[in-house]
N, CA, C and O atoms as a MOPAC input file, in Angstrom:
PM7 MOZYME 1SCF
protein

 N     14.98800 1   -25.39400 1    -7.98200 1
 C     15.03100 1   -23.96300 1    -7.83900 1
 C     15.71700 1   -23.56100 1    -6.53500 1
 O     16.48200 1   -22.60000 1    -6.45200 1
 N     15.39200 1   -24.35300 1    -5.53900 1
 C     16.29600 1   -24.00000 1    -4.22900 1
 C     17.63900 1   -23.92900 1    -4.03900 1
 O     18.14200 1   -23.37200 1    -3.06300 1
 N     18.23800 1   -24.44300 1    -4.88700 1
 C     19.63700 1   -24.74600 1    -4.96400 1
 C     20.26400 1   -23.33900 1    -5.34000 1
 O     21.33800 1   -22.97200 1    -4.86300 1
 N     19.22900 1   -22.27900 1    -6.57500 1
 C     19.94800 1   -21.34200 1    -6.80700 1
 C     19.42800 1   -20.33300 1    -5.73900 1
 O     19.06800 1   -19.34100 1    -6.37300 1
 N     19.24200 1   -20.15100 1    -4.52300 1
 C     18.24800 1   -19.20100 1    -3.81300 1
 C     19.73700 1   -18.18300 1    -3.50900 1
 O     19.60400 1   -16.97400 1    -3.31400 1
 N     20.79800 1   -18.69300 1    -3.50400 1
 C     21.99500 1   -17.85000 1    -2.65000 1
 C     21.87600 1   -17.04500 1    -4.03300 1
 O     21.34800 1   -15.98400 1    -3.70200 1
 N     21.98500 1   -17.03200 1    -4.69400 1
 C     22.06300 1   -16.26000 1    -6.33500 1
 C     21.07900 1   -14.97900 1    -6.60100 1
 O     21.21100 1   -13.80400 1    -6.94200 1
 N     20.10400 1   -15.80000 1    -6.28100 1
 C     18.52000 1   -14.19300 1    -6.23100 1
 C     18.81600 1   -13.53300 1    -5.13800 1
 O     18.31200 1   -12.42900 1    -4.93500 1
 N     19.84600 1   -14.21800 1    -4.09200 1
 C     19.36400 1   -13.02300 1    -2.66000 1
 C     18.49400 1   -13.38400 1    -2.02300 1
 O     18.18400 1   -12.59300 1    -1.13200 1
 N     17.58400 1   -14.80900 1    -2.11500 1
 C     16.95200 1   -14.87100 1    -1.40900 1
 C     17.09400 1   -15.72200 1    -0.05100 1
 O     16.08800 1   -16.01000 1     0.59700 1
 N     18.25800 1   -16.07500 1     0.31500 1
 C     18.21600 1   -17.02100 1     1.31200 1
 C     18.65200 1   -16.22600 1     2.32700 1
 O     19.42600 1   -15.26800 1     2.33800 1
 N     17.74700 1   -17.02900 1     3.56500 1
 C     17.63400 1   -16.39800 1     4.81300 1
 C     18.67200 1   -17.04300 1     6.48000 1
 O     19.83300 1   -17.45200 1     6.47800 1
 N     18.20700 1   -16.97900 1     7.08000 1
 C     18.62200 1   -17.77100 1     8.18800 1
 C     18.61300 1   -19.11600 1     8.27800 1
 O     19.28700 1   -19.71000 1     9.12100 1
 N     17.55800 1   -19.93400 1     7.09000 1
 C     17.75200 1   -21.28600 1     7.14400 1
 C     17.94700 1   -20.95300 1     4.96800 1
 O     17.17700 1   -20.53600 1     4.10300 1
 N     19.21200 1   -21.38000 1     4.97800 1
 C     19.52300 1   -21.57600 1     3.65000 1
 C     18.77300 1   -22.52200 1     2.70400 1
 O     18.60400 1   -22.49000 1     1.48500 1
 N     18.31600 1   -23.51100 1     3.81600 1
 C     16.93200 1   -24.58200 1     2.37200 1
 C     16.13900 1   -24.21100 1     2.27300 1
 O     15.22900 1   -24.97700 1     1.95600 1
 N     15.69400 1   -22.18700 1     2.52800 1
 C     14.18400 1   -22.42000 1     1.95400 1
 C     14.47500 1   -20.51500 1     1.94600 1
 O     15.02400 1   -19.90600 1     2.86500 1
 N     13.97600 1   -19.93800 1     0.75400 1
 C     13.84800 1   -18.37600 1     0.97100 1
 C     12.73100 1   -17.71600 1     0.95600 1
 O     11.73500 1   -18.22800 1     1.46700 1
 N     12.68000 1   -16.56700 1     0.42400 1
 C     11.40500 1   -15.64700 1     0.80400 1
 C     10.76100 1   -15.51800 1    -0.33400 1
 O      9.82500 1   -14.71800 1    -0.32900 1
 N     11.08300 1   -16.28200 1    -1.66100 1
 C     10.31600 1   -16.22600 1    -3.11300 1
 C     10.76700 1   -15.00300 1    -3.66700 1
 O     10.10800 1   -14.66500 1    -4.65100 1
 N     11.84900 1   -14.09200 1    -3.28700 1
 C     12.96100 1   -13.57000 1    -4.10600 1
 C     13.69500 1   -14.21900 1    -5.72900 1
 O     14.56000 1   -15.08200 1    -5.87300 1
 N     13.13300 1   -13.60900 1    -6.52100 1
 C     14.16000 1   -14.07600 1    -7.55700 1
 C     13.29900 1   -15.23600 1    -8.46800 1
 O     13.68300 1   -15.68600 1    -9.54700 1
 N     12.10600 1   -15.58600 1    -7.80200 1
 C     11.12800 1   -16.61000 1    -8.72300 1
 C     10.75700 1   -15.31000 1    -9.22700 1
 O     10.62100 1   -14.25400 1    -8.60900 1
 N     10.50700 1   -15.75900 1   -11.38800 1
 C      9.37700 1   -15.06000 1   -12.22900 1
 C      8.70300 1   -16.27900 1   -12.47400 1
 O      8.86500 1   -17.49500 1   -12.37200 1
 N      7.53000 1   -15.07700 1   -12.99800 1
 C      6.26800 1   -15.70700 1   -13.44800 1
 C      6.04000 1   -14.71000 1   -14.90700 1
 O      5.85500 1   -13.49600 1   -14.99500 1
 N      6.10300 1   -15.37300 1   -15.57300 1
 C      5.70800 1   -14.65500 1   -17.23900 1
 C      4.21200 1   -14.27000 1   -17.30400 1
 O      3.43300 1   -15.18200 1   -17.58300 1
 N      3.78800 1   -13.22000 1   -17.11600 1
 C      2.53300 1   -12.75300 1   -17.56700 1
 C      2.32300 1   -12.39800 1   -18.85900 1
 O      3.10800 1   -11.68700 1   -19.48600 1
 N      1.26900 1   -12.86600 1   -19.32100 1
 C      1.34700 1   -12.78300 1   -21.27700 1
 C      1.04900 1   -12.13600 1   -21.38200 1
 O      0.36200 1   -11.56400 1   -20.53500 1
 N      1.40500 1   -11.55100 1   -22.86900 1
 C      1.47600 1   -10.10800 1   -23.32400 1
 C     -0.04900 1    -9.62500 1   -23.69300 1
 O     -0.60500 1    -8.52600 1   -23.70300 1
 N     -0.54800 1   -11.24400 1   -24.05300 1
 C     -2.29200 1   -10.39800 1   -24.54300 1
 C     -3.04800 1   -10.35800 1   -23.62300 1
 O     -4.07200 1    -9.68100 1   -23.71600 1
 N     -2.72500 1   -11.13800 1   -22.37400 1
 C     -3.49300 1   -10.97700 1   -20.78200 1
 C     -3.37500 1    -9.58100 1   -20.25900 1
 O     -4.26500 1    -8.99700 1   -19.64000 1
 N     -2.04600 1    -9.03300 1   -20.60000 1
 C     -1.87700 1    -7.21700 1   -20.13500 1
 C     -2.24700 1    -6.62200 1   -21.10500 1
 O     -2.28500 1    -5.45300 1   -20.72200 1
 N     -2.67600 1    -6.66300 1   -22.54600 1
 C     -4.20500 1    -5.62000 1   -23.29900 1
 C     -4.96300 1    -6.06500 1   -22.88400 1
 O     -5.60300 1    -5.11100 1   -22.44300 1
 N     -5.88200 1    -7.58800 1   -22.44800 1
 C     -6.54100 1    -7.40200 1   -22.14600 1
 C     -7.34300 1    -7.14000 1   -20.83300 1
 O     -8.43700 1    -7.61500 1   -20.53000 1
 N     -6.32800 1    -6.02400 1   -19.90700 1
 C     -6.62900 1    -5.67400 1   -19.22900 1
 C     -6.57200 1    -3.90900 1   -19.43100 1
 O     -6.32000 1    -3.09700 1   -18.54100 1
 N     -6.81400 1    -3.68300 1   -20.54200 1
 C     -6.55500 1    -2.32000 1   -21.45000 1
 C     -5.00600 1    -1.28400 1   -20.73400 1
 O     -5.00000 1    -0.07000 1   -20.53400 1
 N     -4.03900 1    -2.10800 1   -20.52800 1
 C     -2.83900 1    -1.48000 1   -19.75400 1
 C     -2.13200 1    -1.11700 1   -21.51100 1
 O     -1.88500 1    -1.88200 1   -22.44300 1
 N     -2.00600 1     0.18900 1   -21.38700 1
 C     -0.81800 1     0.27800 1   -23.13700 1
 C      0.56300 1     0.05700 1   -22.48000 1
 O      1.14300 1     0.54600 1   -21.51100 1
 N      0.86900 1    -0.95000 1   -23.47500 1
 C      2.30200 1    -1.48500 1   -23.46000 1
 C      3.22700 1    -1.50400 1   -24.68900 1
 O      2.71200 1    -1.82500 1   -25.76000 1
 N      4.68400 1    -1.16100 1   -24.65100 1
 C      5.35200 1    -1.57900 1   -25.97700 1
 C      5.12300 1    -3.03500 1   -26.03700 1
 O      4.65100 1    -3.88700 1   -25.28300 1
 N      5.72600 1    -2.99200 1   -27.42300 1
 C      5.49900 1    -4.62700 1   -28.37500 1
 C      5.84600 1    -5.46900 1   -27.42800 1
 O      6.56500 1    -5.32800 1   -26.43900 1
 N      5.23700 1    -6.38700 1   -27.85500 1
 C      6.01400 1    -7.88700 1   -26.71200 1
 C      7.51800 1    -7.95300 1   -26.79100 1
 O      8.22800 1    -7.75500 1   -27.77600 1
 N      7.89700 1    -8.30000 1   -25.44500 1
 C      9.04100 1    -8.45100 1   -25.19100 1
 C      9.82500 1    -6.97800 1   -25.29500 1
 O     11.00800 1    -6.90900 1   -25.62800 1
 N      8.94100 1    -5.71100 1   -24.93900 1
 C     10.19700 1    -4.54800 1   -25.13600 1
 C      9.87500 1    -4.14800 1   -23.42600 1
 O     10.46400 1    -3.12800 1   -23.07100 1
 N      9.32000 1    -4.58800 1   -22.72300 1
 C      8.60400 1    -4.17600 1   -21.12600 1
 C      8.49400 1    -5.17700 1   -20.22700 1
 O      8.34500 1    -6.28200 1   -20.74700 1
 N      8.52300 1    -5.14900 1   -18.83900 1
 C      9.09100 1    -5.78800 1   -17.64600 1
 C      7.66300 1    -5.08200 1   -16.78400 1
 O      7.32900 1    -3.91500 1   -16.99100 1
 N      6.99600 1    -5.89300 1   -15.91400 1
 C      5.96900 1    -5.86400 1   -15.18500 1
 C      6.77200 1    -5.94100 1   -13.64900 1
 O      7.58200 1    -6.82700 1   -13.37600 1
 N      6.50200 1    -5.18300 1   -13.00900 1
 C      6.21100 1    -5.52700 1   -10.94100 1
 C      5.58200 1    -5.71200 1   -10.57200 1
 O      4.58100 1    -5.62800 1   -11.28200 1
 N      5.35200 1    -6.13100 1    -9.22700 1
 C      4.09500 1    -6.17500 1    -8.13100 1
 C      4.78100 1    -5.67200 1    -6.85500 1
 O      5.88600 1    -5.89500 1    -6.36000 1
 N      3.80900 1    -4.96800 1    -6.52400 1
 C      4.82800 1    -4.40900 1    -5.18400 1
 C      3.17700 1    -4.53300 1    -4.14300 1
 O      2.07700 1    -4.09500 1    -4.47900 1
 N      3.46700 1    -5.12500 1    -3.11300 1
 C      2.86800 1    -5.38800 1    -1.96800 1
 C      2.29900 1    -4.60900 1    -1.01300 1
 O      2.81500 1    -4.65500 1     0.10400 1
 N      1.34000 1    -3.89100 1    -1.18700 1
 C      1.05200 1    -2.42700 1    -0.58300 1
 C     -0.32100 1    -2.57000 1     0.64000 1
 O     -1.40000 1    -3.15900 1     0.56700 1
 N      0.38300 1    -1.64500 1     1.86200 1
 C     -0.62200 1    -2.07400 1     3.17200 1
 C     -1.71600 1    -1.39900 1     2.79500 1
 O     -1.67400 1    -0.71000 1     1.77600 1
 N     -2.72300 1    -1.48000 1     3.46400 1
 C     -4.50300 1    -1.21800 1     3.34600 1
 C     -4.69100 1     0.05200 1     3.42200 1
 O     -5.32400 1     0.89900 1     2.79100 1
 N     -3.73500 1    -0.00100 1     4.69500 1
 C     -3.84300 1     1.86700 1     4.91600 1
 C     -3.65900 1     3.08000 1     3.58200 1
 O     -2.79800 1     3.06300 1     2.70200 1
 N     -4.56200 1     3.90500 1     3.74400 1
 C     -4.29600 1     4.64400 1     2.52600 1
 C     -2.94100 1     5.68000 1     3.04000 1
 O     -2.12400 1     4.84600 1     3.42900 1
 N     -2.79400 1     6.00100 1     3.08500 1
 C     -1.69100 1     6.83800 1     3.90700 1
 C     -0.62500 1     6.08700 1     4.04100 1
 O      0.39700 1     6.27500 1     3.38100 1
 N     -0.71000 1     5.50400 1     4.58800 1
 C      1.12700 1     4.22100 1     4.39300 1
 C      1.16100 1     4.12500 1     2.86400 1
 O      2.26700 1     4.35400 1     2.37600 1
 N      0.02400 1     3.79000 1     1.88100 1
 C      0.37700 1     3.08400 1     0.52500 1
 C      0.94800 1     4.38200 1    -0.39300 1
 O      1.62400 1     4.29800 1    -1.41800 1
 N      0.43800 1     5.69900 1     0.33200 1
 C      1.01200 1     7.35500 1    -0.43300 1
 C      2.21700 1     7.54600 1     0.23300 1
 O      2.94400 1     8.44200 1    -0.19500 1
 N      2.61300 1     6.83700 1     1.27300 1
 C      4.22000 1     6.84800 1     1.89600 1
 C      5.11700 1     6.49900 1     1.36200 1
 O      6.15300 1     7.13700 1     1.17500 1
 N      4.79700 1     5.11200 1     0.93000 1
 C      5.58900 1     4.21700 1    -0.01400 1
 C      5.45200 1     4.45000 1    -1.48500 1
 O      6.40900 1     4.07800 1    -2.16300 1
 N      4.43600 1     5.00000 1    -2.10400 1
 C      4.60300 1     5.52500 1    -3.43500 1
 C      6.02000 1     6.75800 1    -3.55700 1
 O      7.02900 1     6.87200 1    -4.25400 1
 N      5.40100 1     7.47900 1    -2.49900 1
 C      6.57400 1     8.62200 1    -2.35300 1
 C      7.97600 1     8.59500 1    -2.13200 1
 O      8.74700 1     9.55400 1    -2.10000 1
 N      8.27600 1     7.10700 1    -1.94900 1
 C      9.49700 1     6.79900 1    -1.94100 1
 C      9.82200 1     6.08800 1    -3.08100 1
 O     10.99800 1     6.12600 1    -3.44500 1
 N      9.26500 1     5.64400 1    -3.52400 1
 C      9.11700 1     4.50900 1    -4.56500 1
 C      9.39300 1     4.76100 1    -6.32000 1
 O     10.24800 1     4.38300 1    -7.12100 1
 N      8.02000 1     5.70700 1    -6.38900 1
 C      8.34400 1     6.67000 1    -7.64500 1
 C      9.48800 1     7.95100 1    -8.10100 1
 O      9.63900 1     8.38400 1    -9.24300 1
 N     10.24400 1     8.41100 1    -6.82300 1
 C     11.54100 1     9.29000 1    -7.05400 1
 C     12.11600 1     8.67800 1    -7.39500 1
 O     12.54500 1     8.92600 1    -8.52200 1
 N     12.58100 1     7.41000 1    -6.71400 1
 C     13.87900 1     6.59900 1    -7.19100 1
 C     13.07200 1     5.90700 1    -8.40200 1
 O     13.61900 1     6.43800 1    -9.36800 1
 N     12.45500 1     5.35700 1    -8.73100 1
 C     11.81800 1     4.86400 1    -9.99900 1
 C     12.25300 1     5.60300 1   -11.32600 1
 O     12.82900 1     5.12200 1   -12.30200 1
 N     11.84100 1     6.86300 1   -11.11300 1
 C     12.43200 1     8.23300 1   -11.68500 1
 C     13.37900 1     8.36200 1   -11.90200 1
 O     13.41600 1     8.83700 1   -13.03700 1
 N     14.44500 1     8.22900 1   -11.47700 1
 C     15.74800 1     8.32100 1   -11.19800 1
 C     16.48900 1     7.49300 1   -12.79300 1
 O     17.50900 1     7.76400 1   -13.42700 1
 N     15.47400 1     6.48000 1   -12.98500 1
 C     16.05100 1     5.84300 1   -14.09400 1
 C     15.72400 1     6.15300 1   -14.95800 1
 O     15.09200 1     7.20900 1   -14.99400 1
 N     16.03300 1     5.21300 1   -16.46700 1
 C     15.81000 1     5.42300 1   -18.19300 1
 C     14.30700 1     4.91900 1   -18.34400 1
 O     13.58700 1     5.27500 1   -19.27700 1
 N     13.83200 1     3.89000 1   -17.13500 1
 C     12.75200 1     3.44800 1   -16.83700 1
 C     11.46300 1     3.94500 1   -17.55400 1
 O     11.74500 1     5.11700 1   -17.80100 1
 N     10.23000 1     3.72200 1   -18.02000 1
 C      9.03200 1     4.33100 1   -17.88900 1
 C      8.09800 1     3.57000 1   -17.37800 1
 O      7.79200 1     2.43200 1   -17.73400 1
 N      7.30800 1     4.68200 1   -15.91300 1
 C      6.66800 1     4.35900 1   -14.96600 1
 C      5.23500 1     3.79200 1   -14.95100 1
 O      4.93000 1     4.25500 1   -13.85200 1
 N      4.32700 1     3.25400 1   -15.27800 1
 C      3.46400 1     3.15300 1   -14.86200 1
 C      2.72000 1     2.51500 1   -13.65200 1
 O      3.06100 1     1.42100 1   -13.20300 1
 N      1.69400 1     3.24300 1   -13.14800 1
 C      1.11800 1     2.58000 1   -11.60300 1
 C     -0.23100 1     2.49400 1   -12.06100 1
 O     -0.76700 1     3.35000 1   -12.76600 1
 N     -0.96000 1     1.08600 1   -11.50600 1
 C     -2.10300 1     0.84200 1   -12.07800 1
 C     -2.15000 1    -0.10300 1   -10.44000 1
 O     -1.27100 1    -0.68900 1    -9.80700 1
 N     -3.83600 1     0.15200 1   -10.16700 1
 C     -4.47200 1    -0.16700 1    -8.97700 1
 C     -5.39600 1    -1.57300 1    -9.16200 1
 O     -6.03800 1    -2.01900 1    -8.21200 1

């Protein structure tokens, strides 16, 4: 996997090792009902994780930037805590 790191964008100041840019992890489709999240059929939807500080106020900073441009696309949004 290191070999392709220049490809994801993830390589840094030392090129043999990046920031875990560009690794997926397949989360299964019946693990996200059964976390009662409504989703289209398998395989029609794409999951994130986005890394959010403790502070409540920084994490409504970064939503507020986050969800305009989110918006911006053909995208549909959901945010779940």
């Amino acid at each position: 996997m290191l070999e392709n790191m220049v490809h994801h964008g993830a390589e840094g100041a030392d090129p043999l090792t990046g920031d875990g840019a560009g690794i997926m992890v397949q989360i299964p489709h019946e693990f996200i009902l059964l976390q009662g999240i409504p989703v289209p059929e398998k395989g029609r939807y794409g999951t994130g994780i986005v890394f959010m500080p403790k502070h409540n106020h920084s994490q409504e900073v970064i939503l507020d930037i986050i969800v305009p441009l989110l918006s911006k696309t053909t995208l549909t949004i959901s945010i779940y805590f």
